[in-house]
N, C-alpha and C positions, 0 to 999 in steps of 0.2 A: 397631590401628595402621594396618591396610589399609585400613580405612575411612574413619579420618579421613585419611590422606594423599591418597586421591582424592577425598573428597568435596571438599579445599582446594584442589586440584590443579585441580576444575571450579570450583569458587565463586571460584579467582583469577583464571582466564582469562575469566568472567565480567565479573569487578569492571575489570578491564581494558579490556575491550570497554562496559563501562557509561561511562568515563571518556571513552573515544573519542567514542562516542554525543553525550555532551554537548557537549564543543569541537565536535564536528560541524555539531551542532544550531544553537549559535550562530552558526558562521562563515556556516551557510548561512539562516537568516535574517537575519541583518546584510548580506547583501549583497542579497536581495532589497526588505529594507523600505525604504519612503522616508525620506529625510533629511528634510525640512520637515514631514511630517505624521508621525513615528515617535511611538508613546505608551509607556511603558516597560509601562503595566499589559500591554497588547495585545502587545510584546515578547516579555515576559518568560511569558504565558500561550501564545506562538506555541512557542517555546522547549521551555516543559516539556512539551505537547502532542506533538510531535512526539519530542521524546527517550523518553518513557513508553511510545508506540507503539514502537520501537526499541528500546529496552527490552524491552520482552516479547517480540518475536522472539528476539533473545538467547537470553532464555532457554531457547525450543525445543533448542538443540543441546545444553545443562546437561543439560535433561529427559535426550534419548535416552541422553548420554553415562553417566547415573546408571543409566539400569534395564540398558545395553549391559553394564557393569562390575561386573554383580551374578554374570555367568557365566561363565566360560572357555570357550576355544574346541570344548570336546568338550560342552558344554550341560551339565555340573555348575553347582551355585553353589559360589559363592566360599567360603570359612569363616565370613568374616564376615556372607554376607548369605543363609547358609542357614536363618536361624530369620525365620518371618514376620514375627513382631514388629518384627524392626528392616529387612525389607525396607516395611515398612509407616510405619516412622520416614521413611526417607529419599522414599517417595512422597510422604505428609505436608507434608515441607518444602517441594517442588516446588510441592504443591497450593496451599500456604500463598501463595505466593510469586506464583501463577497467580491467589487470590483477592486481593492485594492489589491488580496491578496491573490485572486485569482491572474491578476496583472503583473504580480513579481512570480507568479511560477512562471509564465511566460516569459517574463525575462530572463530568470534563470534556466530553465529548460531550453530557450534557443539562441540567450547568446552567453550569460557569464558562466556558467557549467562548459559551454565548448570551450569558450575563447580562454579559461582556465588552464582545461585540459591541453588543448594544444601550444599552449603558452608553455605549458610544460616539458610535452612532446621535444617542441623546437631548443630546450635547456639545452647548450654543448657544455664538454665536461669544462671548458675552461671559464665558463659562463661571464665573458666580458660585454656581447655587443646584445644590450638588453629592447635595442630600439627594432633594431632587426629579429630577435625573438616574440618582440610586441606583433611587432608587421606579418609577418607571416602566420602567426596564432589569427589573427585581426580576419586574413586574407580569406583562411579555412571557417571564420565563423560566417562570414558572408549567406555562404550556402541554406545556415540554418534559418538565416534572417528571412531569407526572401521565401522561406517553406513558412515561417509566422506569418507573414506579409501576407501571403499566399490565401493560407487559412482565415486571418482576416477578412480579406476582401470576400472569399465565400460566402463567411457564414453574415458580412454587412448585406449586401448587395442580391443576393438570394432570398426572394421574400417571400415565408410561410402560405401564402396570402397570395391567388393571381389580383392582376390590374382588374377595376372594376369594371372595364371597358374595354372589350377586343380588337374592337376597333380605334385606339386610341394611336396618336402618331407618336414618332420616334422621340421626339422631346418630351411627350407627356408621359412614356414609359420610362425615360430616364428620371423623370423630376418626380414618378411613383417611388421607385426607388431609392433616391435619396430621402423622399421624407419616408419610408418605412425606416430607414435608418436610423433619422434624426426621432422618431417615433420611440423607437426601441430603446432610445439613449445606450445604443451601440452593446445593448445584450445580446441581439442576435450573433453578432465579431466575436466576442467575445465567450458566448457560452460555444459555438460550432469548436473555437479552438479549441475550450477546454473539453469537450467531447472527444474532440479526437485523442488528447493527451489522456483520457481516458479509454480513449480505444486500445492503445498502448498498454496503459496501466490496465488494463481487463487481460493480454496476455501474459503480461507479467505475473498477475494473481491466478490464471491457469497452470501459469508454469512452477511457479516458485513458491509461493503460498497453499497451494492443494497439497503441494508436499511437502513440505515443511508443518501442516496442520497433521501429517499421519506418524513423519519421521519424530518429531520433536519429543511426543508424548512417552510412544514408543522406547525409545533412548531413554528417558527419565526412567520409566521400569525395566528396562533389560540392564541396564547398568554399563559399566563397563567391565575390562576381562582382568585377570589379575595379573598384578606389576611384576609379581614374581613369578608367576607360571611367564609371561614375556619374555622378563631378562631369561630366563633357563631357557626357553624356544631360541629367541636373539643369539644366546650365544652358544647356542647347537648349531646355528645356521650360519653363527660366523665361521667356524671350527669347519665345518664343510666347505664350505667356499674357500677357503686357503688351501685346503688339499688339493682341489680340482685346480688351482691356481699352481701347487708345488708340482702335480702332475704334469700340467702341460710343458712349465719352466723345467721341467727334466729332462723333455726329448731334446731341447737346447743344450745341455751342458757338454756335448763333447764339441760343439760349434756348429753344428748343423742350423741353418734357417728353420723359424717354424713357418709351416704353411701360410694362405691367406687364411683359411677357416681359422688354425690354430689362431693367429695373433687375433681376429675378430671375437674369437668364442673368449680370450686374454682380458680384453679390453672390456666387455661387459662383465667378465667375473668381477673385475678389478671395480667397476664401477659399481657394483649390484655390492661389494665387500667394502667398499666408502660409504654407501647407504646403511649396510648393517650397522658400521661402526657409529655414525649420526644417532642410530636409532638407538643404540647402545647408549650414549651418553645421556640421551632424553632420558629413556628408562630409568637411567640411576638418577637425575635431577627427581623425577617423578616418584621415586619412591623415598627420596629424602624429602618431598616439598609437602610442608604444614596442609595444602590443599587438599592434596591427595587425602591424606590421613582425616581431612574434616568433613570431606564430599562420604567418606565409608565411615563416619559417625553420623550422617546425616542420610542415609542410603533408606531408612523409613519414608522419611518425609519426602523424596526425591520417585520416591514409589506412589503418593498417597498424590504427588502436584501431577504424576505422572497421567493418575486415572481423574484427576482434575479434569486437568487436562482434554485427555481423547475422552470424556462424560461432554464438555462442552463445545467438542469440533460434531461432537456426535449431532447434538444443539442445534449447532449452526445448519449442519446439512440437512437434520430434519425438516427444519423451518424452511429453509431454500428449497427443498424439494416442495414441501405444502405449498408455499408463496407461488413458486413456478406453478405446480397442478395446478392451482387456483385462477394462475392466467390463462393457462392453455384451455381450461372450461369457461370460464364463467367472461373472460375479458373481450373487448371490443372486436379484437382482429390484429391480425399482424399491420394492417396498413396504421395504423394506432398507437402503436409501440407496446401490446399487447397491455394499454393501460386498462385497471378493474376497477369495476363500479359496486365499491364497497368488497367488506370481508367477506366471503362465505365459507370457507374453510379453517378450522381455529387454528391461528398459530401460532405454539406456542411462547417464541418468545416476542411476537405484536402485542401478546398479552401481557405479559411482564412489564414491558415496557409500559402502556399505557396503565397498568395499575402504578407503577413508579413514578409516573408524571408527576403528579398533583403533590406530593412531597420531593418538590425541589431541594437539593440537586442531586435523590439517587439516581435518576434516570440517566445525569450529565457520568456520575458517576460510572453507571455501567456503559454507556457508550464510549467512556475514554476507555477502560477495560479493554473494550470490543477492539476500538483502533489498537493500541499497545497489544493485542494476543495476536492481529492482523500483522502486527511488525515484527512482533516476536517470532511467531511463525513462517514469515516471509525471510527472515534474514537468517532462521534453520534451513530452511531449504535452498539459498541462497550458498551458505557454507555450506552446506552437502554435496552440491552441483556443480557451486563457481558460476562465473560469468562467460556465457556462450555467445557466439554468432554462429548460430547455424550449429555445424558439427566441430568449429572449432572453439576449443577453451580458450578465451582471452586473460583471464585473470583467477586468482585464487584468495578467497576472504580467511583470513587466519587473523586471531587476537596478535596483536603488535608485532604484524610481519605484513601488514596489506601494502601497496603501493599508492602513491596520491593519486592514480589513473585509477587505479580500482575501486579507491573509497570515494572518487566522482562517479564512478560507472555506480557504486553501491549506491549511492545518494541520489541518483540520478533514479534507479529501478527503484528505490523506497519511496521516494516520493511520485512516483507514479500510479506506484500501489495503495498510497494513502487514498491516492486522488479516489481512484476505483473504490476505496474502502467507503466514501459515504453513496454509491450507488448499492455497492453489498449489502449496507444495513439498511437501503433502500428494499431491496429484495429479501433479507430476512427480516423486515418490521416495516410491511408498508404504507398502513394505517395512520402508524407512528411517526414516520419522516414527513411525511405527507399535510397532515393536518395536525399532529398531535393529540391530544384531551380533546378536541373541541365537538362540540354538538349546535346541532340549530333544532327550534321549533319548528316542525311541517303542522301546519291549519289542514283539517280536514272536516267536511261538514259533516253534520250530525243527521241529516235527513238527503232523500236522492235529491228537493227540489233546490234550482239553484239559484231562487231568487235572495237578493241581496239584504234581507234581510234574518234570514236564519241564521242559528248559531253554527260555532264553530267550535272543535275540540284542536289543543295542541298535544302533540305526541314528539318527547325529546328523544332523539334521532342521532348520533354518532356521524360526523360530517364523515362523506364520502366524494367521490368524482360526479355522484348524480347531486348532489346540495346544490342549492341556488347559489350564484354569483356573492349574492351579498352576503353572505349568512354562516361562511367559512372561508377563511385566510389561508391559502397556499403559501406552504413555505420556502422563500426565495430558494435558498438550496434544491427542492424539486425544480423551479423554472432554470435555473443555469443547465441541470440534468438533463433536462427532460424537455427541451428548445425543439429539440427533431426528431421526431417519430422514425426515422431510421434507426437514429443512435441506439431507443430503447430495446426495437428490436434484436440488433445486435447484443446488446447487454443481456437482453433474455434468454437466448444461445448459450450465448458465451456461461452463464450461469448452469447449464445441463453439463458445459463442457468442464469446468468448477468440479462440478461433482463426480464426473464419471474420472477425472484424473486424482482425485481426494480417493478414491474407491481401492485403484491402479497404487496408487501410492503406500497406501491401508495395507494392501496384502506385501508388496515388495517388503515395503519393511517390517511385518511380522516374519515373513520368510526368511531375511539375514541375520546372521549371530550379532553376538553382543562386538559394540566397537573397541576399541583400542583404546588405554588409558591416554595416549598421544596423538589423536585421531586427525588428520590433517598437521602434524607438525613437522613430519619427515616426508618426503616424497625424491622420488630418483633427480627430479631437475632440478631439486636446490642448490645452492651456491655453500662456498664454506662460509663467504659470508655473512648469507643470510640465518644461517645456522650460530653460526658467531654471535651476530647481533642477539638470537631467541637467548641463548645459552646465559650470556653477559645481562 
């Protein structure tokens, strides 16, 4: 009866939070996609992409909450979950639950997110021959598949483990193989890929989310500039631009040709004086729009979420710094995945957390926090930047002006970053992902002799990497993680590199003024339509 009332007890705070997830999901791509080019396929795939990611964070605090609640606070188990067997059930379920959705980011990450986008790609404007736009979208996903395929076969057939025999023959090393496989019941396939899609999602959250954790705050307390010191600037700069335009148009009026310069330096006034005037109509929308007028009756509180805010990116980096120090002294070695055996340095939000534990579900609560400030921040920095390859901009994320390519490209980068995000709280609460609450009994004797009949004292002990096998429960979330001791090395890098570009990011944007009440919604290579569509 204990068992099934907590196990309900986490799978409804779950099912709960999976509900939210989804209204979420929607409200916030509905307001990013554009009205005139929105595709329902492209939608409705941004949609569930993004909630699936979300989704499986979720689960992470289920995970801990399950293996936390198998013990009581003096490191006994429970009655129910003292026979392996059924602590092995309820692992089981988790794992099940970790292969399912870990299984549909793969499918979405390598073929229905392309084969979307390119499906799209291939749209002609007359869009009649829909079999032949299938075909060729189909043609382009190929690529992706056989990189899944790829990374499968790696991470199956690659065994942690040499043959137990050097000298074994060519069939017996093949048929080692396969049963490490069949062994693994195909975790090792399976966690190698999603490693790497976190290796991915780890530059993503260097890139996008360190800044987005300094710019987001920042902006809430600087505010923005005023609408009416604007329009007067706006329309000083239009009034200039038309002279220099009357000016050049004068050396023509008796008939004379103008230069090449002239007509070049023509062309950009004329284009740079279509941009004022865009900016121009923004302006007056923005200072008629109920928003504006609510966002500067609200300019307190926008200041107080502001130091919220960078108080808890402050947080996050302190802990990532301790967690990191903590491996680089006290942990096994890089050949290891810099894994630590046990805390020695306090930190402070491992501590929170495991005070939070045992009053189910603040803890679930603050980790969905955690994920949601990792999105929130990621998708600031995301709009601040846009979407790059390399030095070129491919796309621009604006509230109902995005493109269906872009909010695949955005869905595609957020959930990468979720993925990363249950390694992050990996790294600032590691105790906590890890093992959660749990403790074991160490026996230690009471005298130096060690014959079998003297007493023994018990000393309850905080499970760590050095606890005996049986006596604490690893939580599947660390084994998909944490399958390859390269992977963690790299993640523990990559978490210095987190911080030194949070730092980079920290001073840029206290160095620039306050942004623009219209910030991203004019730019020189917009279209009239697309200007059309914001205005309408």
């Amino acid at each position: 009866m204990a068992l099934l009332t907590e196990s309900v007890l986490g799978w409804s705070i779950f099912t709960a939070v999976l509900l939210v997830i989804l209204a979420f999901c929607w409200v916030y791509i509905r307001k990013y996609q554009s009205r005139q080019e929105s595709e329902v396929i492209s939608t409705i795939t941004a949609i569930c992409a993004l909630a699936i990611a979300l989704i499986t964070s979720a689960l992470l605090p289920v995970d801990i909450f399950l293996v936390s609640f198998m013990k009581y606070p003096n490191g006994t188990y429970k009655d129910w979950a003292a026979s392996n067997e059924t602590r092995r059930q309820i692992e089981d379920t988790v794992l099940y639950g970790y292969y399912t959705l870990y299984s549909i980011i793969l499918f979405c990450v390598f073929f229905w997110i392309p084969f979307v986008y390119f499906y799209y790609e291939e749209k002609d404007e007359d869009n009649v021959n829909k079999c032949s736009q299938a075909k060729n979208a189909l043609k382009y996903t190929v690529g992706f598949v056989v990189v899944c395929a790829a990374l499968l076969l790696i991470g199956a057939f690659v065994p942690l483990q040499p043959p137990p025999s050097q000298n074994s023959t060519q069939w017996e090393k093949v048929k080692y193989l396969f049963e490490e496989l069949g062994s693994s019941n195909g975790l090792d396939a399976l966690s190698f890929s999603i490693s790497s899609l976190t290796l991915i999602g780890m530059l993503a959250v260097i890139t996008y989310t360190a800044y987005g954790m300094s710019v987001l705050p920042l902006n809430l307390i600087k505010g923005t500039r005023s609408v009416l010191y604007e329009r007067l600037e706006n329309t000083e700069d239009v009034e200039e631009v038309e002279q220099q335009i009357a000016k050049i148009k004068a050396k023509c009026e008796d008939g004379r040709p103008l230069s090449l310069r002239d007509r070049r330096n023509l062309q950009e006034l004329e284009a740079k004086l279509q941009t004022l005037r865009r900016r121009g109509r923004h302006l007056e929308i923005a200072e008629r729009s109920c928003c504006t007028k609510v966002g500067s009756a609200l300019r307190p509180l926008k200041i107080l979420l502001g130091v919220f805010f960078i108080l808890v990116a402050l947080l996050f980096t302190v802990a990532l710094f301790i967690s990191n120090l903590d491996k680089a002294l006290h942990s096994a070695g890089i050949s290891t995945g810099f894994i630590i055996f046990g805390t020695n340095l306090t930190n402070p939000l491992n501590e929170l957390l495991l005070a939070l534990q045992p009053v189910f579900p603040l803890d679930y609560v603050l980790i969905t926090v955690i994920t949601m400030y990792f999105v929130f921040t990621s998708m600031a920095g995301i709009r601040n930047m846009g979407i790059w390859f390399f030095w070129i901009r491919l796309y621009k994320i604006r509230p109902q002006r995005t493109r269906p390519q872009a909010l695949l490209f955005l869905c595609m980068i957020l959930l990468l970053i979720v993925l990363h995000t249950s390694y992050m709280i990996y790294s600032l609460a590691p105790q906590y992902v890890m093992y959660g609450s749990q403790k074991y009994l160490l026996q230690t004797p009471l005298s130096v002799d060690p014959s079998p009949g003297n007493q023994t004292a018990s000393t309850t002990k905080i499970c760590d990497a050095d606890a005996p096998e049986d006596q604490c429960t690893v939580t599947r979330s660390y084994l998909f993680l944490h399958k390859f001791w390269f992977f963690s090395t790299i993640y523990y890098f990559g978490n210095w590199a987190f911080l030194a570009v949070f730092l980079i990011g920290l001073v840029v944007s206290c160095c620039r003024g306050k942004k623009s009440v219209i910030e991203g919604e004019v730019e020189a290579d917009d279209s009239d339509f697309s200007d059309d569509e914001y205005v309408h």
